[in-house]
KELUM-20455 format. One record per residue (C-alpha): x, y, z; residue number from 1. Coordinates in steps of 0.1 Angstrom, whole numbers. Each point is the difference from the previous one (the first is absolute). Layout:
<rec u="X" v="Y" w="Z" seq="NUM"/>
...
// end
This chain:
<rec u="-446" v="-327" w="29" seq="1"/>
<rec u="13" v="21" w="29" seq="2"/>
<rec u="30" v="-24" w="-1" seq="3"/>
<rec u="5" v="6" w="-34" seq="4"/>
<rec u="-4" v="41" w="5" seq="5"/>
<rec u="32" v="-8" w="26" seq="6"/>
<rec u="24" v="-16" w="-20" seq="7"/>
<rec u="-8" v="23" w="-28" seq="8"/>
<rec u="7" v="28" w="18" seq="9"/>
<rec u="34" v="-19" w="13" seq="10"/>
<rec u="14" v="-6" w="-34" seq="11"/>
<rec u="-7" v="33" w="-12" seq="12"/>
<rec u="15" v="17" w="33" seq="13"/>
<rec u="33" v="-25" w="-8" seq="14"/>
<rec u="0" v="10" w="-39" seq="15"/>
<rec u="-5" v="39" w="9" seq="16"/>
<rec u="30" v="-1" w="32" seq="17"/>
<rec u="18" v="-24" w="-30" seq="18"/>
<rec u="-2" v="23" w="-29" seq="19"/>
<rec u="1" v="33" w="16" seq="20"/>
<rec u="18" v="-5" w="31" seq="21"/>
<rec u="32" v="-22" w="-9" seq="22"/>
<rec u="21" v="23" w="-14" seq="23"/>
<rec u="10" v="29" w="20" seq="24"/>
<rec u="29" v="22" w="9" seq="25"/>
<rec u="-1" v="16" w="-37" seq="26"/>
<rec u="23" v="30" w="-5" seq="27"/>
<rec u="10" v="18" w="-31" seq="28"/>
<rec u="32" v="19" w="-8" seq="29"/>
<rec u="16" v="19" w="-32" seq="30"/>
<rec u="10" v="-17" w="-29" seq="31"/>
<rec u="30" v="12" w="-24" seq="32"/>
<rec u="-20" v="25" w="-12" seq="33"/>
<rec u="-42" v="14" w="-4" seq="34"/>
<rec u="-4" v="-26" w="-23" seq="35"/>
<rec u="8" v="-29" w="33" seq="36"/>
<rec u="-13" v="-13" w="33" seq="37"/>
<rec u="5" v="-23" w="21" seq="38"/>
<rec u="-23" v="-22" w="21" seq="39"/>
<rec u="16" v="-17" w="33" seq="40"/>
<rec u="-18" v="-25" w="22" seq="41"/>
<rec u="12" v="-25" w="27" seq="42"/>
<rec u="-17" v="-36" w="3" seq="43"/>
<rec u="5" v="-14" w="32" seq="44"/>
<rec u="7" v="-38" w="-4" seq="45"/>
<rec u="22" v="-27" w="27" seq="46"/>
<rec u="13" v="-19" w="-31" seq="47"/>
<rec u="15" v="10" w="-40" seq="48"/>
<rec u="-22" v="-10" w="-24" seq="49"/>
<rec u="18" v="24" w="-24" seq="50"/>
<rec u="-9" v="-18" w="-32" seq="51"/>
<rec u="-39" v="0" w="12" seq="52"/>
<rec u="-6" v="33" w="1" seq="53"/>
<rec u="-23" v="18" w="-32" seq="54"/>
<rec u="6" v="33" w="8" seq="55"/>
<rec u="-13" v="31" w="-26" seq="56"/>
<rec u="-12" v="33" w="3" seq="57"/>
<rec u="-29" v="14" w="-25" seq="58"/>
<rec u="-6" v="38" w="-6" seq="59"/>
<rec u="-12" v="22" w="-20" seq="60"/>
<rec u="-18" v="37" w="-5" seq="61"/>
<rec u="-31" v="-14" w="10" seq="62"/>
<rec u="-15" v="-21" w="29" seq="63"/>
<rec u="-20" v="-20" w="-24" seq="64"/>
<rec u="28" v="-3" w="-24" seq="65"/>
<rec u="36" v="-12" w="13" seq="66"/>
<rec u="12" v="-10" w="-29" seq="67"/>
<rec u="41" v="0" w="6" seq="68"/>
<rec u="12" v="-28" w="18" seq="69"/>
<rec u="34" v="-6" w="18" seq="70"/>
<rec u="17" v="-33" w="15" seq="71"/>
<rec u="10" v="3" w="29" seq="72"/>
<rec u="40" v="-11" w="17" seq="73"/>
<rec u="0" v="-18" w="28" seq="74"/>
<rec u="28" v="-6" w="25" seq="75"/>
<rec u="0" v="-13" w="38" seq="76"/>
<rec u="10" v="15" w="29" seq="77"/>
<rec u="13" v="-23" w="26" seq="78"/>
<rec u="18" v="14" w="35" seq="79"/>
<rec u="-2" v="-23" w="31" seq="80"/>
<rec u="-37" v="-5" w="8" seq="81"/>
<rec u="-12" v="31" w="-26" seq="82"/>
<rec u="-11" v="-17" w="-35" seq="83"/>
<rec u="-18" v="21" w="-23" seq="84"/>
<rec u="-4" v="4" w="-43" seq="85"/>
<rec u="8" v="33" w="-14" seq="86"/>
<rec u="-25" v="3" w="-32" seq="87"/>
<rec u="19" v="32" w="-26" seq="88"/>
<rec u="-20" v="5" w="-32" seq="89"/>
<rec u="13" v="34" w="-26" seq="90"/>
<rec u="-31" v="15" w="-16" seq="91"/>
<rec u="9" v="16" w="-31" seq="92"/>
<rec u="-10" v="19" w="-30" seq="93"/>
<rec u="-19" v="21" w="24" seq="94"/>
<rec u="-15" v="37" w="-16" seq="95"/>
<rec u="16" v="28" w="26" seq="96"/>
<rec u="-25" v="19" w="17" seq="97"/>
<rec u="-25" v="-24" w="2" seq="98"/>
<rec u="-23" v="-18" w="26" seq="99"/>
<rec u="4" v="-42" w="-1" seq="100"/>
<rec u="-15" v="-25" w="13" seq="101"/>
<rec u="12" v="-35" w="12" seq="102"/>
<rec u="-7" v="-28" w="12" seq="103"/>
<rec u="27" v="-31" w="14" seq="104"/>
<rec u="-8" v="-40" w="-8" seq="105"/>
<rec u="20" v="-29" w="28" seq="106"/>
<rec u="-8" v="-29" w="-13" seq="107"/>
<rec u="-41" v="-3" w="6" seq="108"/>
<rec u="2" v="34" w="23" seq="109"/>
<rec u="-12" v="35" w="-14" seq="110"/>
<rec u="10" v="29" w="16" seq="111"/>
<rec u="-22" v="33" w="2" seq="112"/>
<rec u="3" v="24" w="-25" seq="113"/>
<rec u="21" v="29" w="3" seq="114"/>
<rec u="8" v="30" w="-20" seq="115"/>
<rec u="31" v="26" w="-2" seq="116"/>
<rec u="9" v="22" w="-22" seq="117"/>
<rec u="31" v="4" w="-24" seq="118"/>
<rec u="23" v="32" w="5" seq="119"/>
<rec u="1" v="26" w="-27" seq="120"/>
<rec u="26" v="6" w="-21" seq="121"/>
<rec u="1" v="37" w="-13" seq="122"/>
<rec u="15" v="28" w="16" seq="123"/>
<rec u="-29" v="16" w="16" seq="124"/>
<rec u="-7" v="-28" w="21" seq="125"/>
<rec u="-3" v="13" w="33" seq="126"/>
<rec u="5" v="-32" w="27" seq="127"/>
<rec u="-9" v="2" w="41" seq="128"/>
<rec u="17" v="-25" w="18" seq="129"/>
<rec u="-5" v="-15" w="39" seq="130"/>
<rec u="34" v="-3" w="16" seq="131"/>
<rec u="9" v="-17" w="34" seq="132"/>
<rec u="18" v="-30" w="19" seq="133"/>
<rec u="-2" v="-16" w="29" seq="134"/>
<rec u="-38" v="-21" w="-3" seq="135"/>
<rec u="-2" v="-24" w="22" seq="136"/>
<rec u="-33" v="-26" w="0" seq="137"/>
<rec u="-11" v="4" w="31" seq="138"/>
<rec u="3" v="34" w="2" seq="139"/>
<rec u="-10" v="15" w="-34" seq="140"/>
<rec u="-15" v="29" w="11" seq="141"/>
<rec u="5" v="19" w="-37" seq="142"/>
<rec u="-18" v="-29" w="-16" seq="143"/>
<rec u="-38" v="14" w="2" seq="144"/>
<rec u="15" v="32" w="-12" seq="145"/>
<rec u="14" v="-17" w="-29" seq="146"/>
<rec u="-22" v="-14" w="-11" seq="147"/>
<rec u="-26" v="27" w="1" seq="148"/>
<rec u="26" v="17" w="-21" seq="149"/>
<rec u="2" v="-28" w="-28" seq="150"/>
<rec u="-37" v="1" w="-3" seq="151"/>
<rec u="0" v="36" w="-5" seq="152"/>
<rec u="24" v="-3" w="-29" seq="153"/>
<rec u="24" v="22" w="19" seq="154"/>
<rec u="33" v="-22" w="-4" seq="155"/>
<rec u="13" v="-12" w="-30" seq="156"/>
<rec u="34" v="-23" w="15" seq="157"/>
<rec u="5" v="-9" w="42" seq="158"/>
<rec u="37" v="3" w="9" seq="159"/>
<rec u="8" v="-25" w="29" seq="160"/>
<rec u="33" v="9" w="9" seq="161"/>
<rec u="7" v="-33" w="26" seq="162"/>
<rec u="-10" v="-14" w="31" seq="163"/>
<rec u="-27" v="-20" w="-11" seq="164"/>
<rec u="-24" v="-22" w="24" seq="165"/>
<rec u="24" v="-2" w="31" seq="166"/>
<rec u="7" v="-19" w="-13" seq="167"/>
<rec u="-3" v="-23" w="-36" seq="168"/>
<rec u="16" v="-32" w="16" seq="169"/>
<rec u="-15" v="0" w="30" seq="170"/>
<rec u="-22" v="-33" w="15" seq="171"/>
<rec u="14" v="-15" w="-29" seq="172"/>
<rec u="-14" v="30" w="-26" seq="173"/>
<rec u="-28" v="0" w="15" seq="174"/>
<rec u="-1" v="36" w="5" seq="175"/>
<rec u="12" v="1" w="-30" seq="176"/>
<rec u="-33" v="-12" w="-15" seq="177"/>
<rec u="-21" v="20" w="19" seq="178"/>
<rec u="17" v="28" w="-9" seq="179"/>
<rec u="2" v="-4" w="-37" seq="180"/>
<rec u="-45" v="-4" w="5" seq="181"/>
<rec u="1" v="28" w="21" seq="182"/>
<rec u="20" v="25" w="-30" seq="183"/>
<rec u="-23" v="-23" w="-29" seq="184"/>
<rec u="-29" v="26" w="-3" seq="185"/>
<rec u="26" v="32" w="-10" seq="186"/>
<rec u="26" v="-21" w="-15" seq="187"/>
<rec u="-16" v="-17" w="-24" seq="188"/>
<rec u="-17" v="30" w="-14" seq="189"/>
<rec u="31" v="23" w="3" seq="190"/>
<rec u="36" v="-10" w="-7" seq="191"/>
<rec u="15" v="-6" w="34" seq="192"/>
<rec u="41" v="7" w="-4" seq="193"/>
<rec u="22" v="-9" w="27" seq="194"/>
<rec u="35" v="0" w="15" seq="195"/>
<rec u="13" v="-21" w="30" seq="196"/>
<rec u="4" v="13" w="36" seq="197"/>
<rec u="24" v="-16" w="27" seq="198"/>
<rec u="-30" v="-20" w="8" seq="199"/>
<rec u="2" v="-25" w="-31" seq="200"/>
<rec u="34" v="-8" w="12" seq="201"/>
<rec u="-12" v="-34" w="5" seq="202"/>
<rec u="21" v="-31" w="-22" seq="203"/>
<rec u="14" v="28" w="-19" seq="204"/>
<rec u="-34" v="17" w="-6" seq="205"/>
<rec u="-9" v="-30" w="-18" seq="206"/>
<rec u="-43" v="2" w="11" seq="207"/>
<rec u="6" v="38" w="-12" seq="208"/>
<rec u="10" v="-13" w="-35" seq="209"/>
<rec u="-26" v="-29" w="-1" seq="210"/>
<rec u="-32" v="23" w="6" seq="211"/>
<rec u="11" v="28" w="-27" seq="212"/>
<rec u="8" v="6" w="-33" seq="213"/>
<rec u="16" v="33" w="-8" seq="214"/>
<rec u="19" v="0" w="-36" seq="215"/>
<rec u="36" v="5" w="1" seq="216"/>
<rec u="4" v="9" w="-37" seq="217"/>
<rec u="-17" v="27" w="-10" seq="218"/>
<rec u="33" v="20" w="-18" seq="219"/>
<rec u="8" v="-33" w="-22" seq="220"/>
<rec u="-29" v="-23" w="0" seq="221"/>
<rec u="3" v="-34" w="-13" seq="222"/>
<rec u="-35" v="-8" w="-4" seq="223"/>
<rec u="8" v="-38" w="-11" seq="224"/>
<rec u="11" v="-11" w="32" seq="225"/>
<rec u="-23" v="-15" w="27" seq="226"/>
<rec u="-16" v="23" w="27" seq="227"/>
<rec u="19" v="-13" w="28" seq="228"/>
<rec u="32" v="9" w="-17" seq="229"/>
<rec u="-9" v="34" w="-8" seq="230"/>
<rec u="-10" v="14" w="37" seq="231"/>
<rec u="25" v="17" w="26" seq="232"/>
<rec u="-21" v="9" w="28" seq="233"/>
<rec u="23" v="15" w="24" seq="234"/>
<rec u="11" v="23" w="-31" seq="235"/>
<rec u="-18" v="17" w="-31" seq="236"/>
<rec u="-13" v="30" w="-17" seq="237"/>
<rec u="-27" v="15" w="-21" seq="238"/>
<rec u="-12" v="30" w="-13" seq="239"/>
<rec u="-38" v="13" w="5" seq="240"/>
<rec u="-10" v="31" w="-13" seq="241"/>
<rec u="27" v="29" w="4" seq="242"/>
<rec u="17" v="-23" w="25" seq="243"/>
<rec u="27" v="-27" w="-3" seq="244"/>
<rec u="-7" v="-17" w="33" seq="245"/>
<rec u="28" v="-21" w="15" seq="246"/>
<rec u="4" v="-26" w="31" seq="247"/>
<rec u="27" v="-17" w="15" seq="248"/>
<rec u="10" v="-20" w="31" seq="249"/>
<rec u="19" v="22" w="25" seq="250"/>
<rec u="-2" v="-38" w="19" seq="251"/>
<rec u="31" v="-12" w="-17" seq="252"/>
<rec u="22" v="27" w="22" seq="253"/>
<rec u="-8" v="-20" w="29" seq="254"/>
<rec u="-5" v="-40" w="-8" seq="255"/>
<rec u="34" v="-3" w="-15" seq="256"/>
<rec u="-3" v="-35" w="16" seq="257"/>
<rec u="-20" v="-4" w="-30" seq="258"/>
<rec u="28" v="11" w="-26" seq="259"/>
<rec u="25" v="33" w="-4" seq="260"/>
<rec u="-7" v="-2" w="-44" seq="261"/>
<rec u="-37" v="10" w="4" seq="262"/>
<rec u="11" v="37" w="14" seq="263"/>
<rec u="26" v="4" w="-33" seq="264"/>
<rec u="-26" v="-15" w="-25" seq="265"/>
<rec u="-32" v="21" w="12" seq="266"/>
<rec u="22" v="35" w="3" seq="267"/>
<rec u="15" v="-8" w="-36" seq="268"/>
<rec u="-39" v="-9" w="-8" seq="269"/>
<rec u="-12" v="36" w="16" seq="270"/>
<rec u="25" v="20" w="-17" seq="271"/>
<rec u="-8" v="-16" w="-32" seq="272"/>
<rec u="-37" v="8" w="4" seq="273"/>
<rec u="2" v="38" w="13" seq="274"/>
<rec u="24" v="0" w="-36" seq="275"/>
<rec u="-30" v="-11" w="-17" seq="276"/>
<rec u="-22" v="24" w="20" seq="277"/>
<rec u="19" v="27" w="-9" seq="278"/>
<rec u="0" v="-4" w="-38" seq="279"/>
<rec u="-39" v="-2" w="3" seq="280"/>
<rec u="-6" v="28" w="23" seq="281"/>
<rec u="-17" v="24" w="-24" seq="282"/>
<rec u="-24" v="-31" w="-3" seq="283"/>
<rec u="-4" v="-9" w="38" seq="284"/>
<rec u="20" v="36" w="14" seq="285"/>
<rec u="-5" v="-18" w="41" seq="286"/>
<rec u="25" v="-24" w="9" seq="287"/>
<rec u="-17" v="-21" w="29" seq="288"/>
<rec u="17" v="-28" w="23" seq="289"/>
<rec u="-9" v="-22" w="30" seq="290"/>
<rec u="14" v="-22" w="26" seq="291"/>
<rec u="-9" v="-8" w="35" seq="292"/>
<rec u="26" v="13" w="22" seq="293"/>
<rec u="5" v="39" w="6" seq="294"/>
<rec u="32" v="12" w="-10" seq="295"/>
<rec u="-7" v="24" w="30" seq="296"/>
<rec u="-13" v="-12" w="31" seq="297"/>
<rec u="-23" v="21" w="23" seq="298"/>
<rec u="-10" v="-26" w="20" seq="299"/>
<rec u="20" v="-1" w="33" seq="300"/>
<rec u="10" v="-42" w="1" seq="301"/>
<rec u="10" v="-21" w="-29" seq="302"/>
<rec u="28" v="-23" w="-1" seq="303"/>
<rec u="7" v="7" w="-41" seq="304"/>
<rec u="3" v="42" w="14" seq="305"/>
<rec u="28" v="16" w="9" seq="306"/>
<rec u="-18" v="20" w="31" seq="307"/>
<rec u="29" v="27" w="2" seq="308"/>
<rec u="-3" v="9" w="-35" seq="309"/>
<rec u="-38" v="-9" w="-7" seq="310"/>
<rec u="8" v="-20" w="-33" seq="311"/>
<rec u="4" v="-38" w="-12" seq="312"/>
<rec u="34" v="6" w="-17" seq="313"/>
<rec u="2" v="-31" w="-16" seq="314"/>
<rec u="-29" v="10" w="-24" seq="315"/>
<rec u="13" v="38" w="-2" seq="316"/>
<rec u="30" v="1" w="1" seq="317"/>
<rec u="10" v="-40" w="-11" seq="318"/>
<rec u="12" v="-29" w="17" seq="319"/>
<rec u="36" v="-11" w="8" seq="320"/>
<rec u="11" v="-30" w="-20" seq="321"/>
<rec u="32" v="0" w="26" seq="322"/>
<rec u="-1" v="8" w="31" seq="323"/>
<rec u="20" v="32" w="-7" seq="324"/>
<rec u="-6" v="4" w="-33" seq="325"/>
<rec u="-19" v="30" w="-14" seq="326"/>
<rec u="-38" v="2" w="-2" seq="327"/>
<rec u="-17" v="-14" w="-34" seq="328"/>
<rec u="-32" v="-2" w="-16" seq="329"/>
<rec u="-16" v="27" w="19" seq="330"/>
<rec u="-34" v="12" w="-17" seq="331"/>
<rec u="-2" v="34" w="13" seq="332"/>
<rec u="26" v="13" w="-26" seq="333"/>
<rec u="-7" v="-18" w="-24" seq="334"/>
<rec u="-38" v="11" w="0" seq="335"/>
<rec u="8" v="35" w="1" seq="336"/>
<rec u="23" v="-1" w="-29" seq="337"/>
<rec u="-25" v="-17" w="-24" seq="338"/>
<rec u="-28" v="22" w="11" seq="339"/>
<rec u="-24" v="-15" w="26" seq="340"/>
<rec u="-28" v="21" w="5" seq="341"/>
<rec u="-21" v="-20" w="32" seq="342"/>
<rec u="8" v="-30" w="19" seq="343"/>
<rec u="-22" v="-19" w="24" seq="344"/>
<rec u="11" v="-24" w="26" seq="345"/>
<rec u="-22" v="-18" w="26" seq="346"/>
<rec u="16" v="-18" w="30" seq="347"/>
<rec u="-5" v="28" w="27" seq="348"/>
<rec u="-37" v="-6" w="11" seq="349"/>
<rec u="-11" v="36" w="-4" seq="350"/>
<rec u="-3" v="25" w="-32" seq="351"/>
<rec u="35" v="25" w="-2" seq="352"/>
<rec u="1" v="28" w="-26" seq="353"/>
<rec u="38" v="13" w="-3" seq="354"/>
<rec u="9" v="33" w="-16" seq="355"/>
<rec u="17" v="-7" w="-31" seq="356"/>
<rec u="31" v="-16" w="13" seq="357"/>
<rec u="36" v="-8" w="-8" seq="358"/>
<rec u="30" v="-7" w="18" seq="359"/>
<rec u="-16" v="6" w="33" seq="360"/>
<rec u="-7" v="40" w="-13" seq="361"/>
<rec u="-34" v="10" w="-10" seq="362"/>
<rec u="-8" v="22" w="-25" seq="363"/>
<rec u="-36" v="21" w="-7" seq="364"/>
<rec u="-16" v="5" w="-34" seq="365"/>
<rec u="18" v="27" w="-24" seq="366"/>
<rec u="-33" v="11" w="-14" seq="367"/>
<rec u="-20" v="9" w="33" seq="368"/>
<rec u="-7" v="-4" w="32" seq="369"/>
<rec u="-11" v="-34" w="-2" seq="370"/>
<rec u="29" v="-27" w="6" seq="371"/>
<rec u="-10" v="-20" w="-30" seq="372"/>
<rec u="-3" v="27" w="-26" seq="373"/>
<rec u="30" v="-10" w="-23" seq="374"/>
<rec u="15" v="-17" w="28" seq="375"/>
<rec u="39" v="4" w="7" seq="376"/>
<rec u="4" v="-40" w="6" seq="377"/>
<rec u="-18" v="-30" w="2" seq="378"/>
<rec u="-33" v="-4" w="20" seq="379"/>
<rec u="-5" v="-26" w="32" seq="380"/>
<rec u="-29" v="-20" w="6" seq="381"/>
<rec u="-3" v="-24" w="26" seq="382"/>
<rec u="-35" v="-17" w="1" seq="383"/>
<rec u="1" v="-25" w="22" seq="384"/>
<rec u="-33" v="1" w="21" seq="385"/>
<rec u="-28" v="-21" w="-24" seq="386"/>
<rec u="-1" v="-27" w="31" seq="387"/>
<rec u="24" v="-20" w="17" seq="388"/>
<rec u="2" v="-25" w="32" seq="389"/>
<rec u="22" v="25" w="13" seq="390"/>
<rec u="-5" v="31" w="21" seq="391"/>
<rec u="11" v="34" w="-14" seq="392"/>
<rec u="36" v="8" w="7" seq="393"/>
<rec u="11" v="31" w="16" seq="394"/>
<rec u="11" v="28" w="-19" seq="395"/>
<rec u="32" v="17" w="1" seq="396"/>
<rec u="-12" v="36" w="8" seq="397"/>
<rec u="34" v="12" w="-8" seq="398"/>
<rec u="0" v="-3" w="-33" seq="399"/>
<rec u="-10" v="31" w="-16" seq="400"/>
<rec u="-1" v="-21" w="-39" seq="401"/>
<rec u="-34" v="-4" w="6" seq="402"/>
<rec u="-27" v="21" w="-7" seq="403"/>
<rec u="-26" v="-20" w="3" seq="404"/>
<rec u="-5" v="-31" w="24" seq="405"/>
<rec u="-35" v="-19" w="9" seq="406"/>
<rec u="-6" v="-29" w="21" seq="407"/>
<rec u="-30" v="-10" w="-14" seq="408"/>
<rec u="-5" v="-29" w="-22" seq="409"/>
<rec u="-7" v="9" w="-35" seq="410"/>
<rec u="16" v="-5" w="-34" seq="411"/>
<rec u="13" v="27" w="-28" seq="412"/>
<rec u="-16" v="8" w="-29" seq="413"/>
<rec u="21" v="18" w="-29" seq="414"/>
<rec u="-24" v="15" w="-29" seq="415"/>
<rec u="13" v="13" w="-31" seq="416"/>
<rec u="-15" v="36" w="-6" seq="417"/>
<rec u="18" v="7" w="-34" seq="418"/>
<rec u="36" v="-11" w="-16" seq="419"/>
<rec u="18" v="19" w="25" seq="420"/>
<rec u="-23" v="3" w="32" seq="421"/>
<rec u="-3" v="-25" w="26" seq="422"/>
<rec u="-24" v="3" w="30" seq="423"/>
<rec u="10" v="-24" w="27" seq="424"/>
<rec u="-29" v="-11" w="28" seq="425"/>
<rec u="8" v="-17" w="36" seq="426"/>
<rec u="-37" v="-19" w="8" seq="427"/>
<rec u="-6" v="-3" w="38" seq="428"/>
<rec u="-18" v="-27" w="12" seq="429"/>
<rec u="-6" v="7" w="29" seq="430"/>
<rec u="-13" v="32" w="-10" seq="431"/>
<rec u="-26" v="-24" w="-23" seq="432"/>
<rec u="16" v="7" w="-30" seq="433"/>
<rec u="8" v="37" w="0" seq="434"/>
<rec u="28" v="13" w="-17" seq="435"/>
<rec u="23" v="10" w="29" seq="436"/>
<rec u="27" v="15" w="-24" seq="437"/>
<rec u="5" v="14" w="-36" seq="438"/>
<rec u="27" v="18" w="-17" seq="439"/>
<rec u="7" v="3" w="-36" seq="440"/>
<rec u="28" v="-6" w="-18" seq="441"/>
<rec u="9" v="20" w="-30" seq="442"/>
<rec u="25" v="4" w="-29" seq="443"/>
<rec u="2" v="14" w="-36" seq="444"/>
<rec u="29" v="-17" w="-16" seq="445"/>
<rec u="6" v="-39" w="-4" seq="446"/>
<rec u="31" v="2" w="20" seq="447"/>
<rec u="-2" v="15" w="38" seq="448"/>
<rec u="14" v="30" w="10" seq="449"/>
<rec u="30" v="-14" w="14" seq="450"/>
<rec u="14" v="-22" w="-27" seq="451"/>
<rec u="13" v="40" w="-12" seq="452"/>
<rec u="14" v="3" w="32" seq="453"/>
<rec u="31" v="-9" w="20" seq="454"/>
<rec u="-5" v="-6" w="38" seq="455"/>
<rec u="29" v="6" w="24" seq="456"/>
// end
């Protein structure tokens, strides 16, 4: 009997590690619109069995009830000694504003259940967002924080803008792994949007594009075509409540080994999107981009800065296609002309808050005393700090840009407070979670101030 009690207790310990165990690293991330999401999950495996695979998703309104299903694509990842299977699946016909539950089937392997919930799609929508780059695994100091944050209900979408693991390929995407488990309990409740840092670099950011699954064709959507074909993840766009969010790769500036065309087709990409973003801005009136690297550098070494003039010029000002050629594809014009209200970039392990900026001049608010009060030019973020391998660089105290500049580790939160107020939040964790800085950012019109204004 007692023998019997033993191997009973065996098979169900194997069924329960089996069923609820085997599938892990589960992320989520926008789909075209309120009505889509994806579901991303990575099966470790040594060989392809591609055409073995029985991958769907099943969801629904209710725990008890997930009636939708999905198939899931499939497609391996091979690169040296790293072998992994990338699992995609598009949930659709989704009801915006509205909690789901889901629930993924490998083969004989059930996940856990999880739940999200859709975006809303009316103008009132009000959306608070957790911004930040530079999370490593080993360090993730932000994580607890996060995810206290997530179970509160207190973020709607996680902006990761690159530098992931330190990194995705390393010990043969092992790290990799571990850090896609570590990031599983807020990213798959919350969509988790990302961007790549100089740190993905590796076989032309090839692990960055195998773990994620941002869609590349939001404007033009041709909803017949497979997932795989419809994702750009080092480029994209989408618009959440008043905002029409953007992020782009300022990486291609600086692995040209990689390919000059990438730089023309992603700036001919941008301007065609802040186009866009402009002819909807009564709609979503803020304007919203992110990359990884700074277009101004406050930290006092980094090979991609130019440390006399404390700015990466091939991102700002545009790269030389000969050697004495003039400057093209610079962003920092080309933002301020199509309106631009915030940008965030991570990179510099520390959190930087610039006065509205342009062309190295800052400008104050034209409404009060506070800066960002109808801003005269764009606003600079760098968040940087949510946990890396790496120590905190030095700041350059001469730079009188910043305002603002903390050490700690900690992540940003930006919270919608109407149509045309922002209130922006700098979490310290260090300081267990206490918000270290907070300004608000206001406007009354669609357009900013300084889109009525020449600059000299």
């Amino acid at each position: 009997m007692k023998l019997l009690s033993i191997l009973l207790l065996i098979i169900f310990c194997y069924c329960f590690v089996n069923i609820v165990y085997g599938i892990k690293q589960v992320h989520i991330s926008l789909g075209t619109d309120e009505t889509e999401m994806i579901v991303t999950w990575i099966k470790p495996n040594k060989h392809y069995y591609h055409s073995r695979f029985n991958a769907s998703v099943y969801y629904g309104k209710s725990k008890t009830s997930l009636n939708q299903t999905v198939k899931a694509k499939s497609k391996y990842f091979k690169d040296g000694k790293t072998r992994y299977t990338t699992f995609r699946a598009l949930m659709t016909k989704l009801k915006p504003g509205t909690k789901y539950y889901y629930r993924i089937k490998l083969d004989s392997k059930k996940s856990s259940l999880f739940k999200f919930k859709t975006m809303k799609n009316d103008e009132n929508f009000l959306p608070r967002f957790a911004i930040y780059g530079d999370l490593g695994y080993r360090n993730a100091k932000s994580i607890p924080y996060l995810k206290k944050d997530v179970h509160k209900n207190l973020i709607d979408v996680i902006f990761h803008i690159g530098d992931f693991a330190y990194d995705l390929n390393s010990k043969h995407g092992r790290i990799g792994h571990k850090f896609m488990k570590l990031i599983e309990p807020i990213a798959s409740k919350v969509p988790y949007m990302t961007c790549p840092g100089n740190h993905e670099r590796h076989d032309n950011f090839s692990h960055y594009d195998s773990r994620f699954s941002m869609i590349g064709d939001r404007s033009q959507p041709i909803h017949s075509d497979p997932i795989h074909k419809r994702l750009n993840n080092h480029y994209h766009s989408m618009t959440i409540g008043p905002a029409t969010i953007i992020m782009f790769s300022t990486e291609y500036y600086y692995y040209t080994k990689y390919g000059w065309q990438q730089i023309e087709h992603q700036y001919r990409w941008l301007e065609q999107e802040l186009k866009l973003a402009n002819e909807n801005r009564q709609k979503h009136p803020w304007i919203i981009v992110m990359g990884h690297r700074p277009f101004y550098c406050v930290k006092v070494v980094d090979r991609s800065c130019d440390n006399q003039t404390m700015e990466r010029k091939e991102i700002r000002q545009g790269i030389r296609m000969y050697e004495k050629g003039e400057r093209q594809y610079g962003l920092e014009d080309l933002f301020f002309k199509y309106g631009v209200d915030i940008q965030f970039y991570g990179h510099e392990h520390f959190y930087a808050r610039f006065f509205p900026i342009y062309k190295r001049k800052m400008y104050n608010g034209t409404k009060s005393n506070n800066p960002y009060d109808h801003p005269g030019a764009p606003i600079h973020i760098t968040t940087g700090s949510a946990g890396s391998v790496k120590s905190h660089p030095v700041f350059h105290q001469s730079d009188d840009w910043v305002t603002k500049y903390l050490e700690d580790y900690g992540y940003t939160r930006l919270m919608f407070e109407d149509k045309y107020h922002i209130r922006l939040q700098q979490i310290s964790i260090n300081q267990h979670g206490k918000v270290m800085d907070e300004i608000e950012i206001l406007k009354s019109t669609p357009e900013p101030h300084w889109m009525n204004v020449v600059h000299q």
